[in-house]
DOVO-227058 format. One record per residue (C-alpha): residue in three letters; x, y negated, z negated. Coordinates in pm, whole numbers, plus 50000, padded with zeros to 5 digits. Layout:
BEGIN
AlaXYZ ...
***
This chain:
BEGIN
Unk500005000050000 Unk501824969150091 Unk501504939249834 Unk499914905649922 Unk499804872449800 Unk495894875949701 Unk496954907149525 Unk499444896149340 Unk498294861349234 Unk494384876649186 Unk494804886448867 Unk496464852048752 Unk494144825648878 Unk491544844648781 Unk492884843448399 Unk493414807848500 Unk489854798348600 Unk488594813148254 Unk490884796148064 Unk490614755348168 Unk489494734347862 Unk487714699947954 Unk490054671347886 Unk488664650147575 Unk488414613347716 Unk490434584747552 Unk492344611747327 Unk495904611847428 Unk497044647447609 Unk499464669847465 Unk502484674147648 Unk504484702147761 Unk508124700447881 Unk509594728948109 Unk513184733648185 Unk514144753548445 Unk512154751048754 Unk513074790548841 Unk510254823048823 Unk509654815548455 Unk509434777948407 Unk508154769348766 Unk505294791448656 Unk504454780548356 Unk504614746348457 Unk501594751748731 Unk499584777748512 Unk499114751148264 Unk498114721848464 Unk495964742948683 Unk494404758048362 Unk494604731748179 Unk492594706848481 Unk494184675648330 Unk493884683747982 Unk497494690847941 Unk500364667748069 Unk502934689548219 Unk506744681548278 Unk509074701448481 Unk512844692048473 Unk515094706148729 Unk518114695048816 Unk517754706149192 Unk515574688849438 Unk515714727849634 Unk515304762449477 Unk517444786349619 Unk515714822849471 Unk518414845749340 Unk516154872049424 Unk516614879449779 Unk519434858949863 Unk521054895449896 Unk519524899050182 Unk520554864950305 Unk524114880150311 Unk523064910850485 Unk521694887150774 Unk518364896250717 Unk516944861950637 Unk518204825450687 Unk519254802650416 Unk516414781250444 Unk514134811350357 Unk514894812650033 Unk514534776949960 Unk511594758349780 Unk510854726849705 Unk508674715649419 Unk506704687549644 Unk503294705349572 Unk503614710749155 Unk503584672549226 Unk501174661149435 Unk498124690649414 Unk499044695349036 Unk499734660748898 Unk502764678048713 Unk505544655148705 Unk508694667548830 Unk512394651948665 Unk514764661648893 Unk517884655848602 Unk519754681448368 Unk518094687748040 Unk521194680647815 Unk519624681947448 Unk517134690047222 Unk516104678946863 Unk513314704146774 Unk512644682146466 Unk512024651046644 Unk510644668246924 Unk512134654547213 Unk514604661947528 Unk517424647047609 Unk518324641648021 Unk521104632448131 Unk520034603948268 Unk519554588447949 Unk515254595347942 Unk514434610247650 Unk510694630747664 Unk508604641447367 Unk506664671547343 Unk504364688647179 Unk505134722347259 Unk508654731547495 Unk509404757747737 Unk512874769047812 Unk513624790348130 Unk516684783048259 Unk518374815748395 Unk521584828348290 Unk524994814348208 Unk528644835348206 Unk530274843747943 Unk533634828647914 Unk536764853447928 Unk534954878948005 Unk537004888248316 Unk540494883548248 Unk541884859348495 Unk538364841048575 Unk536654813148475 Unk534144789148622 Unk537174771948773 Unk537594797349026 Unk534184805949102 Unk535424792049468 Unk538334815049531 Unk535964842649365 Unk532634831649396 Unk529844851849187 Unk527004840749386 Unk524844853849092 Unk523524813849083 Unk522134812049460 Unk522724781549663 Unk526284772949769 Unk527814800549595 Unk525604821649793 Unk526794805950116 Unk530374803050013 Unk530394845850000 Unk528674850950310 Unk531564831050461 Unk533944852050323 Unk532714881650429 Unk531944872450749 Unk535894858250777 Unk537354890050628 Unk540054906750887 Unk539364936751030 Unk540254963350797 Unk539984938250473 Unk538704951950174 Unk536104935449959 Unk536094936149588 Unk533654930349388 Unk533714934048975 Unk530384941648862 Unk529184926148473 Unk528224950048172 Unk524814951348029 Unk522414932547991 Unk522574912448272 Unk520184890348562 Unk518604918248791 Unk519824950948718 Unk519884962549082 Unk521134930549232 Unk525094941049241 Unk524474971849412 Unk521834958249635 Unk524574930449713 Unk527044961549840 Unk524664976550052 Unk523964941350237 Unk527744937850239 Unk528584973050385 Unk525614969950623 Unk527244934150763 Unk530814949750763 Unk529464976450967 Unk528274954551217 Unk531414934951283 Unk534134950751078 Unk533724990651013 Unk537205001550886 Unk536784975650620 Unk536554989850297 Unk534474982149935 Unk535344988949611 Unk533044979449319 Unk535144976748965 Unk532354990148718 Unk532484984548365 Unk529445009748300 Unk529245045448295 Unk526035043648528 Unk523955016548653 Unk519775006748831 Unk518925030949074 Unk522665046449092 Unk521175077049278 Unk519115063749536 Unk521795039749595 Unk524785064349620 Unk522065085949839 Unk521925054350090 Unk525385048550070 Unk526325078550168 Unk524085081450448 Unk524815048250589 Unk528155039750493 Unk530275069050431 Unk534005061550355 Unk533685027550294 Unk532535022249966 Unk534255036149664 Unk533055033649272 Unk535755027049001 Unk534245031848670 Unk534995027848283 Unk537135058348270 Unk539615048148558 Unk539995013148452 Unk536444999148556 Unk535794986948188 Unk538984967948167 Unk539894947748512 Unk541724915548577 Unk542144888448904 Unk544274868448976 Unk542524842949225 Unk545564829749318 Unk547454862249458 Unk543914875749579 Unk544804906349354 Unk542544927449122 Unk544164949048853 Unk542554981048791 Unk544805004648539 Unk547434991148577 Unk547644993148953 Unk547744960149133 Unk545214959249480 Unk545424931149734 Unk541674920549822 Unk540704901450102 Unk537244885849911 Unk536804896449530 Unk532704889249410 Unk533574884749069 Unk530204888048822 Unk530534882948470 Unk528724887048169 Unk526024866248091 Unk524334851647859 Unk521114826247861 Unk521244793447996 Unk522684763047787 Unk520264746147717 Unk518534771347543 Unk522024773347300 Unk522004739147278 Unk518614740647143 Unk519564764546846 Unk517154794446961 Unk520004819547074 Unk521644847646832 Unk525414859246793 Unk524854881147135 Unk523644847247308 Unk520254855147429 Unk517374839847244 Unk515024866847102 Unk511584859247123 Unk507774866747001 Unk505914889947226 Unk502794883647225 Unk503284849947333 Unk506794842047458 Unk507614817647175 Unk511334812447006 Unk511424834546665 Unk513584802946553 Unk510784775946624 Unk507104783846705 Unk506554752946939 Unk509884763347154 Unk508994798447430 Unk512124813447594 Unk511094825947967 Unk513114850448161 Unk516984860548198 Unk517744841047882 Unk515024858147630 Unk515874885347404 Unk512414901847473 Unk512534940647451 Unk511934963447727 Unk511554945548004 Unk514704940048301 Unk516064902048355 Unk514494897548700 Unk512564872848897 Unk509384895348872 Unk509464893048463 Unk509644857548467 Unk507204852748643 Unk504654881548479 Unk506264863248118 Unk505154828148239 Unk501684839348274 Unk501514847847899 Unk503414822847775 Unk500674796447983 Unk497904814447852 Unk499344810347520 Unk500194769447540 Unk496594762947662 Unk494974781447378 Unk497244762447158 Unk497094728947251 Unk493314730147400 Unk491624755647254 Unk490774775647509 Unk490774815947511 Unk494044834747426 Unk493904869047616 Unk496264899947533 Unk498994897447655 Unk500204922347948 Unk503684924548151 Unk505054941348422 Unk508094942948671 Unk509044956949030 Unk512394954949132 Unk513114964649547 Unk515974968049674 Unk517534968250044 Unk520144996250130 Unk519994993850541 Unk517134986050790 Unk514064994650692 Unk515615018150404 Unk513874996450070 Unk513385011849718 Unk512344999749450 Unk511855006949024 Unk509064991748776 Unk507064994148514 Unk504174977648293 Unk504464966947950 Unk502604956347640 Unk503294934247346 Unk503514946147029 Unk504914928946701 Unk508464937946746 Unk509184929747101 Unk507524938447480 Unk507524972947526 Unk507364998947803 Unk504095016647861 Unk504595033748230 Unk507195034848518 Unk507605046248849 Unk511095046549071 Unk511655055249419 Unk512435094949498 Unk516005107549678 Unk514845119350002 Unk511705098650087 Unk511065096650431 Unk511885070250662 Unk508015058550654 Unk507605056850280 Unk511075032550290 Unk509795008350543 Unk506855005750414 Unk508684998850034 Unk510454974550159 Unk507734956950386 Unk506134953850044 Unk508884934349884 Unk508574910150189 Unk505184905750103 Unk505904900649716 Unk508554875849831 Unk505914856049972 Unk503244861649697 Unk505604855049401 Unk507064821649563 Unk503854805849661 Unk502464818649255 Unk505664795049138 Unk505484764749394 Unk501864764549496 
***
């Protein structure tokens, strides 16, 4: 069954319609403040002022006037979609939703005081604050890299530029070249997205440079979909790509983005483009705001998405600390719908449904070869957790794949017009 935009927004504007509260005339409207204009907080932001019909006023701050999705920019490297494909522009939050849009970085937060910081030198009171800005790296956590190199050895795990920047890398490589990338441990932004990102590389260097070779530097012992991937790999791409894992120095790797070297065990390897992918953590901002723990995520409630350090602060997406669900673009947005369920109830009155979750994650291996993994969830008072699942099989046939991933084309569509209208 291939997934539509009226399927997969149905469900939410339905909620929505049942849940708008009439705006009290000549009382002042409480105000919400997003950050992070991603799957989470781009959302939110247009659940509650649709819901909410005016009731509610609604600020997004972003600090980009165009939203490159992370999700799918794989397949931007792959040459399966252009670069403008994946970009959005927040133009109609504005002018059908009356949210106002502060293109500016969110640069503190006094939770006492209730107000943001920008940049810019605005500051913007709230009543009740979402955060949902994506995913940060950890620093040191590949010796040899920082931030400062992220153009020698670009993660591209932030799409826009650094997306662009590795496609031109690859796509310069010398015939023969060898491609590196150093995967990040767990938990991380889109489980599936590294290996996903190999099979859009290998299916490019097949194109235009076949005796190139791949080698993914793995600190796990196992990772998403390892089976169906290796299966595709295999199948597609046999001899190119090769696995190093903990036990032969995966765990333990170093660059030098200088020399263009990676050290695995000792052993020093010449790469021709090294996709370096560190560990994360949650966005800034949310640190800055004094809702993260010692691991640097920020755990949160549930049943509604709020901050388990501050009940009028809600942590969206990669940078919660949440339970069972995967950091993906799908969560966010499936999280978003709670939280906005849960800010109108608060702040208007209106009705406060259970809350529900659930996540997809497809993948591309080679034309017409998609898979995917999900499952639904459910809230319960210790964190979100896993009710059912369902994961692509080894040896589907060619039919079931092409129609799996004609249905991530079609979620593509239906999740990006559900965050920008």
């Amino acid at each position: 069954m291939k997934l539509n935009r009226r399927m997969f927004v149905g469900a939410g504007m339905a909620a929505a319609a049942s849940l708008s509260a009439p705006m009290v005339m000549g009382a002042a409207r409480p105000r919400v403040v997003v950050i992070g204009g991603g799957a989470g907080g781009a959302t939110a932001a247009r659940y509650i002022a649709k819901g909410s019909k005016g009731a509610i006023d609604v600020t997004l701050v972003e600090p980009t006037r165009t939203y490159y999705t992370c999700f799918f920019s794989n397949l931007y490297i792959g040459g399966f979609r252009d670069f403008a494909s994946i970009g959005h522009s927040y133009g109609k939050l504005a002018a059908e939703y009356g949210i106002n849009v502060v293109h500016d970085w969110a640069i503190g937060v006094d939770r006492d005081a209730k107000t943001v910081t920008l940049a810019g030198g605005s500051m913007l009171p709230y009543d009740k604050l979402i955060l949902s800005p994506g995913i940060d790296f950890r620093k040191g956590a590949v010796q040899g890299w920082d931030i400062s190199s992220q153009n020698k050895m670009p993660h591209a795990y932030k799409a826009g530029s650094q997306t662009q920047l590795l496609k031109a890398q690859i796509d310069a490589m010398p015939q023969g070249g060898t491609y590196a990338m150093i995967a990040p441990p767990n938990p991380f932004r889109c489980p599936p997205g590294p290996y996903e990102r190999i099979s859009m590389v290998a299916h490019t260097l097949k194109q235009n440079n076949p005796t190139a070779k791949i080698l993914i530097i793995d600190p796990k012992p196992k990772f998403s979909k390892q089976a169906l991937f290796t299966e595709g790999w295999d199948k597609h791409y046999p001899d190119m790509i090769e696995v190093i894992g903990p036990d032969f120095g995966g765990k333990d790797a170093s660059v030098d983005p200088e020399a263009m070297t990676v050290t695995i065990d000792g052993e020093v390897t010449k790469v021709d483009v090294c996709n370096v992918i560190p560990a994360m953590k949650a966005g800034k901002i949310a640190d800055i705001a004094g809702v993260t723990n010692d691991k640097g995520w920020a755990p949160v409630n549930a049943h509604d998405m709020s901050s388990k350090t501050d009940e009028n602060v809600y942590v969206l997406g990669d940078s919660s600390q949440q339970g069972d669900m995967p950091k993906s673009g799908f969560s966010a947005n499936s999280q978003a719908k709670v939280c906005a369920n849960a800010v109108r109830g608060a702040l208007t009155g209106s009705k406060v449904f259970p809350a529900r979750f659930s996540n997809t994650c497809w993948s591309l291996i080679e034309n017409d070869d998609g898979i995917k993994v999900g499952a639904s969830y459910e809230a319960t008072d210790e964190k979100i957790k896993k009710t059912s699942g369902f994961i692509s099989q080894v040896g589907e046939d060619a039919g079931t794949r092409k129609a799996t991933y004609e249905e991530s084309v079609g979620w593509y569509n239906g999740i990006t017009s559900d965050m920008f209208g």
